[in-house]
C-alpha positions as a Markdown table, in Angstrom:
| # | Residue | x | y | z |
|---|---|---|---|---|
| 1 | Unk | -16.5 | 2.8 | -82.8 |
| 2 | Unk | -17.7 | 2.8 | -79.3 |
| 3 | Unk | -18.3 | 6.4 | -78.0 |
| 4 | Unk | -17.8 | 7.3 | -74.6 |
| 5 | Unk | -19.0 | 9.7 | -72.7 |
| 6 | Unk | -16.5 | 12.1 | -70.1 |
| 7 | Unk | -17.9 | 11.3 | -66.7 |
| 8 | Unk | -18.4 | 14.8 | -64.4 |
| 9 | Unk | -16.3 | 13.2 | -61.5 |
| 10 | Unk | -13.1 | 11.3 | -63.0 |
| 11 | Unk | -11.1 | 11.6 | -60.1 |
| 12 | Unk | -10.7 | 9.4 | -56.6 |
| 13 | Unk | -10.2 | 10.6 | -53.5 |
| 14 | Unk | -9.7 | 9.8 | -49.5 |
| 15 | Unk | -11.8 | 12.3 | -47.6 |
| 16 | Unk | -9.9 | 13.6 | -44.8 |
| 17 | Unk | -7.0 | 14.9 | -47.5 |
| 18 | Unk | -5.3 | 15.7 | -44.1 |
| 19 | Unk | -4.7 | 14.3 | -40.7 |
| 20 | Unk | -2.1 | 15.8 | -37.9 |
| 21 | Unk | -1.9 | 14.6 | -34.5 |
| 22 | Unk | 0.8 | 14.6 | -31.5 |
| 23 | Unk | 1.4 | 10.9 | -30.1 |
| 24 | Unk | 3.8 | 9.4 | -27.7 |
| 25 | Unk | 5.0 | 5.6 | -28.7 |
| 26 | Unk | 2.1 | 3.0 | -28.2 |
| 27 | Unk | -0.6 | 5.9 | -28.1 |
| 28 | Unk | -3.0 | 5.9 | -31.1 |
| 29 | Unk | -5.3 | 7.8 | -33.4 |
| 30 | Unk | -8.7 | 6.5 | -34.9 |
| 31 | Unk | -10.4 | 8.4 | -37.9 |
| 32 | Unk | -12.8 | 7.3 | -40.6 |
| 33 | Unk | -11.6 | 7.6 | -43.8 |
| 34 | Unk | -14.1 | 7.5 | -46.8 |
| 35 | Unk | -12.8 | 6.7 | -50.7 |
| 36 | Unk | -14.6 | 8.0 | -53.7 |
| 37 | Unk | -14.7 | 5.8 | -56.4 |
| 38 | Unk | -15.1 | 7.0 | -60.1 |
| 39 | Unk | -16.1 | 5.0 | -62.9 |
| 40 | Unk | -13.1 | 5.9 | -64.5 |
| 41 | Unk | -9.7 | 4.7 | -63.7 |
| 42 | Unk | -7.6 | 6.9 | -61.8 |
| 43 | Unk | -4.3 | 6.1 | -63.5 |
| 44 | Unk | -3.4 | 3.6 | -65.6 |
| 45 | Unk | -0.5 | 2.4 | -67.9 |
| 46 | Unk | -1.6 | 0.7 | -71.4 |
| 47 | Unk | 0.5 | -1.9 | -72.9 |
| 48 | Unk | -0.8 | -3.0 | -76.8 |
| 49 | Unk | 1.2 | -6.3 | -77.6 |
| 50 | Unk | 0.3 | -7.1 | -81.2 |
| 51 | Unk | 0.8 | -10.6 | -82.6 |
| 52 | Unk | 2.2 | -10.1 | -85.8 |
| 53 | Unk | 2.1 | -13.4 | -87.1 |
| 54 | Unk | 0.8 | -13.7 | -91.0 |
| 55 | Unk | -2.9 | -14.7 | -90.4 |
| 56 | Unk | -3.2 | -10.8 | -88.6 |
| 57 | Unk | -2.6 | -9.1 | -91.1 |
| 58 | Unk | -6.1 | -7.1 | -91.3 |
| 59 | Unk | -6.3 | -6.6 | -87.6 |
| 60 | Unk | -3.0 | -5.3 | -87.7 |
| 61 | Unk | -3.6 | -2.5 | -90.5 |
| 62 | Unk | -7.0 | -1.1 | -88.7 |
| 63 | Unk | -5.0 | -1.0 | -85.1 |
| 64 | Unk | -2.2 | 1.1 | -87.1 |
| 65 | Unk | -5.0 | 3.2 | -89.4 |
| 66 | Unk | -7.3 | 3.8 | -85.4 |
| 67 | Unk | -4.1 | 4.2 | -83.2 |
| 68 | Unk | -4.4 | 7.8 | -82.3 |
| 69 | Unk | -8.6 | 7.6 | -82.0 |
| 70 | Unk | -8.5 | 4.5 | -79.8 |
| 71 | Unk | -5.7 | 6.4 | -77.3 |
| 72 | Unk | -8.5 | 9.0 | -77.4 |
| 73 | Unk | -11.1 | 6.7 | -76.1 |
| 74 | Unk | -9.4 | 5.4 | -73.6 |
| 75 | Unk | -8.7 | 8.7 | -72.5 |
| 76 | Unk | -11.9 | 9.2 | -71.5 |
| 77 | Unk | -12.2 | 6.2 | -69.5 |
| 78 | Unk | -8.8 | 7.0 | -67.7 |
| 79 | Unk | -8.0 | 10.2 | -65.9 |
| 80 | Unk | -4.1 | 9.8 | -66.2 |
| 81 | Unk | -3.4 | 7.7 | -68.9 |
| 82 | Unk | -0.1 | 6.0 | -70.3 |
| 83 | Unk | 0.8 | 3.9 | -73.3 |
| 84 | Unk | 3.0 | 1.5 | -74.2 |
| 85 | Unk | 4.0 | -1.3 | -77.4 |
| 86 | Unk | 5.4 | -4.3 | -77.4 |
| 87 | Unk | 5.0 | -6.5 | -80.6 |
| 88 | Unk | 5.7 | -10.6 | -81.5 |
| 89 | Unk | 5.6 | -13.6 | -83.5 |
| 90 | Unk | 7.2 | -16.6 | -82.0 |
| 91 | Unk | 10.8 | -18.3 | -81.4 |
| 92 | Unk | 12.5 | -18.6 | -84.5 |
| 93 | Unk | 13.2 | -22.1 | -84.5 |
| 94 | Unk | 12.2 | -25.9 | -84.6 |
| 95 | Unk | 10.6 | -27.4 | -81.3 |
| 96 | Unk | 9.9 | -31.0 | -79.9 |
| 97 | Unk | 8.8 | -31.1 | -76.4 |
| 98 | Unk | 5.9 | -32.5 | -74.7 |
| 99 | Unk | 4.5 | -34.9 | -77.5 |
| 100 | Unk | 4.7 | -32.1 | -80.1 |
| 101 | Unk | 7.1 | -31.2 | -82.9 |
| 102 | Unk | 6.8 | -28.2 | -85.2 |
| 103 | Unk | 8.5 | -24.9 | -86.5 |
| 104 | Unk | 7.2 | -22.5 | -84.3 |
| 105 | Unk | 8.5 | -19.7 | -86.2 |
| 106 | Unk | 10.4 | -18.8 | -89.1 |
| 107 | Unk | 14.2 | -16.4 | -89.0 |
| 108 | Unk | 14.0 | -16.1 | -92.6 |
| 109 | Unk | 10.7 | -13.8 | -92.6 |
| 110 | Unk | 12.0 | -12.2 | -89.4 |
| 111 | Unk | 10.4 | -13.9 | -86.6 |
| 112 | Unk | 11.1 | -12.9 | -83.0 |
| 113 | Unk | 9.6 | -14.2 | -79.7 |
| 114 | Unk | 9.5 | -10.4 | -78.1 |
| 115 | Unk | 10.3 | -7.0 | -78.7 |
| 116 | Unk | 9.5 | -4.1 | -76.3 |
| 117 | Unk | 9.0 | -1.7 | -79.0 |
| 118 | Unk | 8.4 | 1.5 | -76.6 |
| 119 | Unk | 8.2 | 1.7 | -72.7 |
| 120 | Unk | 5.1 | 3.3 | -71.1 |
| 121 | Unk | 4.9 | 7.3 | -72.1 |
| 122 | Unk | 3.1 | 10.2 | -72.2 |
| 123 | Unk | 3.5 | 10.4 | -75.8 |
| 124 | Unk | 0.5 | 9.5 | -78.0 |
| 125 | Unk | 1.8 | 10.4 | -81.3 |
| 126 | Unk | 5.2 | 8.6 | -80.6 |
| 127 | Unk | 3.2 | 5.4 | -79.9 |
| 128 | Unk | 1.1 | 5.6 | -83.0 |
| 129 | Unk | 4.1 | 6.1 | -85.0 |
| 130 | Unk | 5.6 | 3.0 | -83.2 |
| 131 | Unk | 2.4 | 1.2 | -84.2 |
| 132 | Unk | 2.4 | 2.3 | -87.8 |
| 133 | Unk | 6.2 | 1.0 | -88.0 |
| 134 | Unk | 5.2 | -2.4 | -87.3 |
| 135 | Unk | 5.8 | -5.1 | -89.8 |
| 136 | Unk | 4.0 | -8.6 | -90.0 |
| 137 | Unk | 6.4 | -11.6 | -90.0 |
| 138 | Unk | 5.2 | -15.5 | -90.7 |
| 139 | Unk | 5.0 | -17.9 | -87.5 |
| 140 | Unk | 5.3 | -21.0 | -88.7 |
| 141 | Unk | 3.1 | -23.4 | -86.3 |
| 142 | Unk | -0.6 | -22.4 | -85.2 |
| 143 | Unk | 0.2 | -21.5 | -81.2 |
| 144 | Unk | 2.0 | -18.6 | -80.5 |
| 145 | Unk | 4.2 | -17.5 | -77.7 |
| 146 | Unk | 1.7 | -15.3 | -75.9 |
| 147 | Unk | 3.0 | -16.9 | -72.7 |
| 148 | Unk | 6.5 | -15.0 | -73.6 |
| 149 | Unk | 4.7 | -11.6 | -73.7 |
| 150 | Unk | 2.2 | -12.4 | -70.4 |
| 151 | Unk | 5.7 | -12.7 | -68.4 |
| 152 | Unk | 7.4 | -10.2 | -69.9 |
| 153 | Unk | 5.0 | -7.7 | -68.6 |
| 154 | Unk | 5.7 | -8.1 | -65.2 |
| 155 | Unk | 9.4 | -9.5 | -65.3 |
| 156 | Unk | 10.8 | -7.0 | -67.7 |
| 157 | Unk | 11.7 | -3.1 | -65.9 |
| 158 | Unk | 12.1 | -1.0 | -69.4 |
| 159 | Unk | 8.0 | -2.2 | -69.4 |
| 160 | Unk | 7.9 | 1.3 | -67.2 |
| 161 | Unk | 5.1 | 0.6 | -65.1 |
| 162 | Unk | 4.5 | 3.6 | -63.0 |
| 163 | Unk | 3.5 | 3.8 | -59.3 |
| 164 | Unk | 0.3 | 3.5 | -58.3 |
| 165 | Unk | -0.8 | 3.1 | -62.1 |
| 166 | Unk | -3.0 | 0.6 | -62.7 |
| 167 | Unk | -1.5 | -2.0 | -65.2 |
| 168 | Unk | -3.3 | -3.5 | -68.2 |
| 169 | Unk | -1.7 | -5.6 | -71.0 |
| 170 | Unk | -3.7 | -6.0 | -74.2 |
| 171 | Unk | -3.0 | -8.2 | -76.5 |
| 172 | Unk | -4.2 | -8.3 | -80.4 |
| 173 | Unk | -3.9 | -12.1 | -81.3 |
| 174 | Unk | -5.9 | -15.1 | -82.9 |
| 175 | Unk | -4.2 | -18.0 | -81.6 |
| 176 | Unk | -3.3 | -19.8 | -78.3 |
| 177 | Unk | -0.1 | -20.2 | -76.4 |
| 178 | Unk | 2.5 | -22.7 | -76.6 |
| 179 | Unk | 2.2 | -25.1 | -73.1 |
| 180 | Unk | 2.5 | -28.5 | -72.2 |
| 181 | Unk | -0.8 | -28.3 | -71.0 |
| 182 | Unk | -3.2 | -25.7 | -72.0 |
| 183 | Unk | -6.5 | -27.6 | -70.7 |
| 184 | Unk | -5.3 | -27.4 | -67.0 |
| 185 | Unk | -8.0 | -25.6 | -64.5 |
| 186 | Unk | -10.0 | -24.7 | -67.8 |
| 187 | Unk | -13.6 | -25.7 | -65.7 |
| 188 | Unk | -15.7 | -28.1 | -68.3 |
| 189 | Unk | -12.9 | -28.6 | -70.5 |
| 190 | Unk | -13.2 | -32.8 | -70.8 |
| 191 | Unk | -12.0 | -34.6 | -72.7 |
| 192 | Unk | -9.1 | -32.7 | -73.2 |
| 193 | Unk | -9.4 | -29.6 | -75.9 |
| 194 | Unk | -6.1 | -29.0 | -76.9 |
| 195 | Unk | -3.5 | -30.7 | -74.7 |
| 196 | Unk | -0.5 | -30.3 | -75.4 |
| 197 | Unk | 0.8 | -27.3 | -77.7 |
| 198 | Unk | 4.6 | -27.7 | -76.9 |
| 199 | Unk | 6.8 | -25.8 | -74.0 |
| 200 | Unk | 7.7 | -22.4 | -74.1 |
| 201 | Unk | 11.3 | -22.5 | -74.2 |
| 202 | Unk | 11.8 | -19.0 | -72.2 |
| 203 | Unk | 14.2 | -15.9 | -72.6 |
| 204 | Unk | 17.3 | -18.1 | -73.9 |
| 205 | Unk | 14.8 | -20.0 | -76.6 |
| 206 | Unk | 16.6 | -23.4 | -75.5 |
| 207 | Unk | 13.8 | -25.9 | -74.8 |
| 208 | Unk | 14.1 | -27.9 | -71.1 |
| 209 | Unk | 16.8 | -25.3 | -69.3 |
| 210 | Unk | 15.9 | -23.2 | -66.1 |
| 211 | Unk | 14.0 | -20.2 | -67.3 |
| 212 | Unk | 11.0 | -22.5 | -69.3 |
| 213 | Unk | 8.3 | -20.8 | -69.4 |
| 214 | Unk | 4.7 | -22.6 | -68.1 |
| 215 | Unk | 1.2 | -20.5 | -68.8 |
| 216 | Unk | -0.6 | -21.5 | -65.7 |
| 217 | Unk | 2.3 | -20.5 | -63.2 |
| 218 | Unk | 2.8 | -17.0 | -65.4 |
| 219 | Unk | -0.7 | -16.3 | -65.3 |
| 220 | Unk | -0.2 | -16.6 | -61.1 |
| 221 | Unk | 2.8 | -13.9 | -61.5 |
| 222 | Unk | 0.9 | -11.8 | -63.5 |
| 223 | Unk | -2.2 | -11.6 | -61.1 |
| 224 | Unk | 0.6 | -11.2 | -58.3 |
| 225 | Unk | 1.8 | -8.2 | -60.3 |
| 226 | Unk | -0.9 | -6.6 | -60.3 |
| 227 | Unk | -0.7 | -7.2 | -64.6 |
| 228 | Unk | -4.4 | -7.3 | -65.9 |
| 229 | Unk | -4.5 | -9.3 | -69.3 |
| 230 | Unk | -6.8 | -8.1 | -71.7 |
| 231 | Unk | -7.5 | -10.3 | -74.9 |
| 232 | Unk | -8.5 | -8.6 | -78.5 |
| 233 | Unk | -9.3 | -12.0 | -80.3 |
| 234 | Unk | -9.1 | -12.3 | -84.2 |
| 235 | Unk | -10.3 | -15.4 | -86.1 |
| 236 | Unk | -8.8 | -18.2 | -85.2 |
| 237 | Unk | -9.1 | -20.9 | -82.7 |
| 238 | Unk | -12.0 | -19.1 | -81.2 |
| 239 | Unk | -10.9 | -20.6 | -77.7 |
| 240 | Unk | -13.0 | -18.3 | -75.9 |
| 241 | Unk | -13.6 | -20.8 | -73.2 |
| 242 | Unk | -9.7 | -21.3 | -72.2 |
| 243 | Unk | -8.8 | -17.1 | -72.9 |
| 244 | Unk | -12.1 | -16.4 | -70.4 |
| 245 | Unk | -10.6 | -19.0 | -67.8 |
| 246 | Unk | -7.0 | -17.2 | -68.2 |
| 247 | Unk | -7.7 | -13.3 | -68.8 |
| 248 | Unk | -10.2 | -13.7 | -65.7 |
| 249 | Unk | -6.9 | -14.9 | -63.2 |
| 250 | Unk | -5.5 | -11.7 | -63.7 |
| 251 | Unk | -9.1 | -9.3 | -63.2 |
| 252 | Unk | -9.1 | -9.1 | -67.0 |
| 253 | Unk | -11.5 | -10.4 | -70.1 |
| 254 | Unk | -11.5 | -11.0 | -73.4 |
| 255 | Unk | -13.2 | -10.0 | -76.2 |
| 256 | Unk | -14.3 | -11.9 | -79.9 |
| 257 | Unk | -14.3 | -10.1 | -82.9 |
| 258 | Unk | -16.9 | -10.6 | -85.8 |
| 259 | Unk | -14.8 | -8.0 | -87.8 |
| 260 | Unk | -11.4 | -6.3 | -87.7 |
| 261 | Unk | -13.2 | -3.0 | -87.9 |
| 262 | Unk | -14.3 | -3.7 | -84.4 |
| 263 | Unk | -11.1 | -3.4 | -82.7 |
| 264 | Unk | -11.3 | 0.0 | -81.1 |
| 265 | Unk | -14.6 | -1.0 | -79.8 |
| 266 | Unk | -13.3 | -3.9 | -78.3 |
| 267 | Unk | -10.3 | -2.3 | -76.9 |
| 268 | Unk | -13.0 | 0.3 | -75.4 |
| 269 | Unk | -15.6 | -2.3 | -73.7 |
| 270 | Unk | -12.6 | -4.2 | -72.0 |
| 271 | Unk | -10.8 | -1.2 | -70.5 |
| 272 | Unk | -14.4 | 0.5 | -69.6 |
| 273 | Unk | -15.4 | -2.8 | -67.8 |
| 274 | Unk | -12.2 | -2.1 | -65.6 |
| 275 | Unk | -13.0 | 1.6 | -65.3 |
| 276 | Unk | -16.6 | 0.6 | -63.3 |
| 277 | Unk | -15.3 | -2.6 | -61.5 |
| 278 | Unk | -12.8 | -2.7 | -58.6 |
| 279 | Unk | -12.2 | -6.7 | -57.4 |
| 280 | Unk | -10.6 | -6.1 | -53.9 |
| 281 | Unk | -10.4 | -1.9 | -52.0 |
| 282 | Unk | -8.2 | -1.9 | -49.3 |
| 283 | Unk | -6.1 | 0.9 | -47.3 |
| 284 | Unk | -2.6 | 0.5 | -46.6 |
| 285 | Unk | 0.0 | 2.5 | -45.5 |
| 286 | Unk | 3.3 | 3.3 | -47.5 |
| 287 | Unk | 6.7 | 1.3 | -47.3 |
| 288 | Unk | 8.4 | 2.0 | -44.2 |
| 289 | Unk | 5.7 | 3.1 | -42.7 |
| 290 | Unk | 3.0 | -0.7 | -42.3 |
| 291 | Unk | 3.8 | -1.1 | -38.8 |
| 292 | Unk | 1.8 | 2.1 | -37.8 |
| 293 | Unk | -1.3 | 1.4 | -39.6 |
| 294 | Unk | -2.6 | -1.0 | -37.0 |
| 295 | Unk | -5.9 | -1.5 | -37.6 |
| 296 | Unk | -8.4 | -1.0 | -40.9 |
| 297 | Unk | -12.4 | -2.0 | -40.5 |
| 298 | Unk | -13.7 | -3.5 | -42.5 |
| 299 | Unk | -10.3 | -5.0 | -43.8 |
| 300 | Unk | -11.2 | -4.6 | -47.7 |
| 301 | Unk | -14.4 | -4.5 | -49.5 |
| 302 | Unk | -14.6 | -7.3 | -52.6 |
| 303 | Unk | -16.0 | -6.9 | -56.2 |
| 304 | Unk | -16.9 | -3.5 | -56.2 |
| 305 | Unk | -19.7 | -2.4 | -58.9 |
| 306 | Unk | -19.5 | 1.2 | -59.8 |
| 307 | Unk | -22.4 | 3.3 | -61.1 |
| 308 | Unk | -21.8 | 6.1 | -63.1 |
| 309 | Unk | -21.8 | 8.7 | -60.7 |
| 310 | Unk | -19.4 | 6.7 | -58.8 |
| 311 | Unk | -19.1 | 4.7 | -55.4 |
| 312 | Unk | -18.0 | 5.5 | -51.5 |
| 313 | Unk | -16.8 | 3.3 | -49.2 |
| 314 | Unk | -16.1 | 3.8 | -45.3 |
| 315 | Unk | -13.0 | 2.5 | -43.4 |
| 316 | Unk | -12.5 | 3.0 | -39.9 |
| 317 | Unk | -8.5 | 3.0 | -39.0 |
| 318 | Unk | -5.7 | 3.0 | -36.4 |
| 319 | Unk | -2.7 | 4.3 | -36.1 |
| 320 | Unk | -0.3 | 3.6 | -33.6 |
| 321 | Unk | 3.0 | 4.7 | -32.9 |
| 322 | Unk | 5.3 | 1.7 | -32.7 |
| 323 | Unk | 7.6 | 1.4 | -29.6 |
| 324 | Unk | 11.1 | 2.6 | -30.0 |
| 325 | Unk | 10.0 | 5.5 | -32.3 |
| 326 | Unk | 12.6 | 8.4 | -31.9 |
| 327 | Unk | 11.2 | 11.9 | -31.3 |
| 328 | Unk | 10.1 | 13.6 | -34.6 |
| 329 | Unk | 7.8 | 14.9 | -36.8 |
| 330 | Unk | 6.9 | 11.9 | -39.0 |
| 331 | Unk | 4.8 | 12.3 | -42.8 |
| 332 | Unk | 3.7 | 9.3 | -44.7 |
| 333 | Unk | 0.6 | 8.7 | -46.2 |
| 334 | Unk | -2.3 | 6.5 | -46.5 |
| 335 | Unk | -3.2 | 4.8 | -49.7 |
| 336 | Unk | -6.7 | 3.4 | -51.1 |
| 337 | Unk | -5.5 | 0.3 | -53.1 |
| 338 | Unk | -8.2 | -1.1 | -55.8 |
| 339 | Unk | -6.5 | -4.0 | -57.2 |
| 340 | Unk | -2.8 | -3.1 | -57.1 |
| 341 | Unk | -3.6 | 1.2 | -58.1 |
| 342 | Unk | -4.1 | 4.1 | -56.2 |
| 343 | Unk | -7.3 | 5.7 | -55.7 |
| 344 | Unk | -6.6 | 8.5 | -53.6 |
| 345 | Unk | -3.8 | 9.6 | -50.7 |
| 346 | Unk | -3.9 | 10.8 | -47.1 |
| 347 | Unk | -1.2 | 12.8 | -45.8 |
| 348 | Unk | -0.8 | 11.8 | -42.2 |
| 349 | Unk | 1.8 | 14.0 | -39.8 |
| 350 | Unk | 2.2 | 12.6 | -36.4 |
| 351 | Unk | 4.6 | 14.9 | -33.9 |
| 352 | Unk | 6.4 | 12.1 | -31.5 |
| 353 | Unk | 7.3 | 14.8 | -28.4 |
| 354 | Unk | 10.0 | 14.0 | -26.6 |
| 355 | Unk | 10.1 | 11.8 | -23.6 |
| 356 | Unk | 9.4 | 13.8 | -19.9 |
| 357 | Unk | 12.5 | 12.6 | -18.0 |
| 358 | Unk | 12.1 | 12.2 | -14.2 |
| 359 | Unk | 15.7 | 12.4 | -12.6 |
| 360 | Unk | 16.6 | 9.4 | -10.2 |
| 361 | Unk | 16.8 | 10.6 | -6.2 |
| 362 | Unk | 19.2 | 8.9 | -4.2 |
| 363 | Unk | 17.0 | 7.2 | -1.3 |
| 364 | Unk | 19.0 | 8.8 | 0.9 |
| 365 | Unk | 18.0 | 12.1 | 0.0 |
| 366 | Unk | 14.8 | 10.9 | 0.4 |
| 367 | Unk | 14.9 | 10.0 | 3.7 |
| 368 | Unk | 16.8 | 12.9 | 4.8 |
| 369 | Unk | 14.3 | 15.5 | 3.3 |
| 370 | Unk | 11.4 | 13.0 | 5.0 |
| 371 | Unk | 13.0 | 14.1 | 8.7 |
| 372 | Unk | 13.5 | 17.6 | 7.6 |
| 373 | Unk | 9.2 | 17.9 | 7.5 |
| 374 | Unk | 8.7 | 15.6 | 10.4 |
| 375 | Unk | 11.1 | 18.3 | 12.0 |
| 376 | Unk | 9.5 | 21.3 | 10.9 |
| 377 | Unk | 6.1 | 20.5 | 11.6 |
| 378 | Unk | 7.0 | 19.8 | 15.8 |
| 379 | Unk | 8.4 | 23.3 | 15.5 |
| 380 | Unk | 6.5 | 25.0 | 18.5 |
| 381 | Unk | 5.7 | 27.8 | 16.6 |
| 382 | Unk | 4.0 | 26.0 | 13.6 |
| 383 | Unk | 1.5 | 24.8 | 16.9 |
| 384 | Unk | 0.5 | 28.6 | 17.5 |
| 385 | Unk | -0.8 | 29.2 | 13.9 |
| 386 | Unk | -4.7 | 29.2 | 13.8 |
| 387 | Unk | -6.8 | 30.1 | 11.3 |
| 388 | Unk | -8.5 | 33.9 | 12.0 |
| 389 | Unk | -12.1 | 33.3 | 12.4 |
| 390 | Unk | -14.2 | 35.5 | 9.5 |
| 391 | Unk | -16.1 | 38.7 | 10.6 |
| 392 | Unk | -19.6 | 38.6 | 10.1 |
């Protein structure tokens, strides 16, 4: 197994912590900001999805027997770090859609399309316990329903993602996913590889209804989730080409094994890759609060490299108190987005004072206070006044 070294600065940051200022409406504020980036992740959640179709059996026993030491690793590699299992074979049933007809799997072994078997926790022995209760079923065809699992991870709440947690979904499998088309956008895939592997038939495992499931649109939802997909593959199909093309939508990658006894290794590299790679960093501000953050420069910095002692970047921003805004004392904060996770917060406190009111004057007044000087000023005795000449 991979060993990994603690890194001396594991923690992000937005240098000024702080920022106060007193603003009327459409007045603004410009600071720099500056972001430390660590080669570790900030905080991340940690999904394992294990295939437990027949032909994983080995894989399955070393991720049960290295459960606790592979947590541990990826410990390192994440500051705040958060687990979760969810475990598979396939729908339970006979299929014929798209050209092809087969059992994809089998309700007499047990077969199920999806199980969340624990939501993201803090708990490291419960999820190796989880783990170590899996059991492996049959799956009857050679595709599995690894589409299922990808949507799942976003479209499912008792997942548990966290806030500001960066989300990665690893899944343990040796197969490809049922689709009408797995081939499509796969660059130098021609002729054809695979085709056709039959539809996913979705939560209510009816073929051709409303919620059907199709592999290149979930992919698209995971990447808009902010999902990474991660891909631990056994032996198999060896598709490496087409799980490359699909894991890298999403920010993710995949790794082949040689050997079971590779696993934790694998599960190490891909997560490590992510700890010292950011795609997109921008700034934003938080919900309720975007129309004050009204300018950022440069608007985001792309495909981020990050050494081992870490990376800075330098933002220049404005914020402007919108028009209409009540007076108060206002807190929200600043956020360093890399790729859908927080790397660091600034509190920002701007004091809206209340408005100076000037009380209307009847014109009339006006006038009448305008002939009142003109008056005093013909007075005869305001003509006497000089000014006393200075002794020398």
């Amino acid at each position: 197994m991979k060993i990994v070294k603690p890194l001396k600065n594991r923690y992000a940051s937005i240098t000024p912590e702080t920022v106060s200022a007193t603003l009327r409406p459409s007045k603004s504020l410009t600071e720099n900001k500056i972001v430390f980036l660590p080669a570790a992740i900030p905080k991340a959640d940690v999904v394992f999805a294990f295939d437990l179709t027949g032909s994983m059996y080995d894989d399955i026993g070393v991720a049960k027997s290295q459960a606790i030491n592979i947590m541990t690793a990826l410990d390192t590699l994440i500051s705040d770090a958060q687990y979760g299992v969810i475990s598979f074979m396939d729908y339970p049933g006979y299929y014929s859609s798209y050209g092809y007809s087969d059992y994809y799997g089998d309700a007499s072994w047990g077969d199920y399309a999806y199980r969340l078997d624990q939501g993201i926790t803090d708990d490291r022995t419960l999820i190796s316990n989880k783990i170590n209760s899996l059991i492996i079923g049959y799956g009857a065809d050679g595709p599995q329903d690894y589409t299922r699992i990808m949507y799942e991870s976003y479209a499912d709440p008792a997942v548990g993602w966290r806030a500001g947690a960066k989300r990665i979904l690893i899944i343990l499998g040796d197969a490809i996913p049922h689709d009408d088309n797995l081939d499509e956008g796969v660059p130098g895939i021609s002729p054809p590889v695979y085709g056709s592997t039959g539809g996913d038939p979705g939560r209510d495992e009816v073929m051709f209804t409303a919620d059907d499931l199709d592999l290149q649109t979930v992919l698209q939802g995971m990447k808009d989730n902010n999902v990474v997909l991660l891909f631990v593959m056994g032996s198999g199909y060896g598709a490496i080409q087409h799980w490359t093309y699909w894991t890298g939508i999403t920010g993710g990658g995949v790794y082949m094994l040689s050997d079971v006894t590779e696993i934790p290794t694998a599960i190490a590299e891909l997560v490590g890759a992510q700890a010292t790679h950011v795609d997109k960093l921008t700034l934003k501000a938080e919900t309720g609060y975007e129309a004050w953050l009204t300018n950022v420069v440069p608007e985001e910095y792309t495909d981020i490299d990050i050494p081992p002692e870490g990376a800075t970047k330098t933002f220049e921003i404005t914020i402007t108190v919108p028009l209409g805004t009540t007076p108060g004392i206002y807190k929200f904060h600043i956020i360093a987005d890399a790729d859908g996770a927080s790397y660091g917060e600034q509190e920002v406190t701007i004091t809206v004072p209340p408005s100076m009111v000037i009380p209307e004057v009847p014109l009339g007044t006006i006038l009448a206070s305008a002939a009142m000087f003109i008056g005093l000023l013909s007075y005869p005795g305001i003509q006497k006044i000089r000014r006393t000449p200075k002794l020398p």
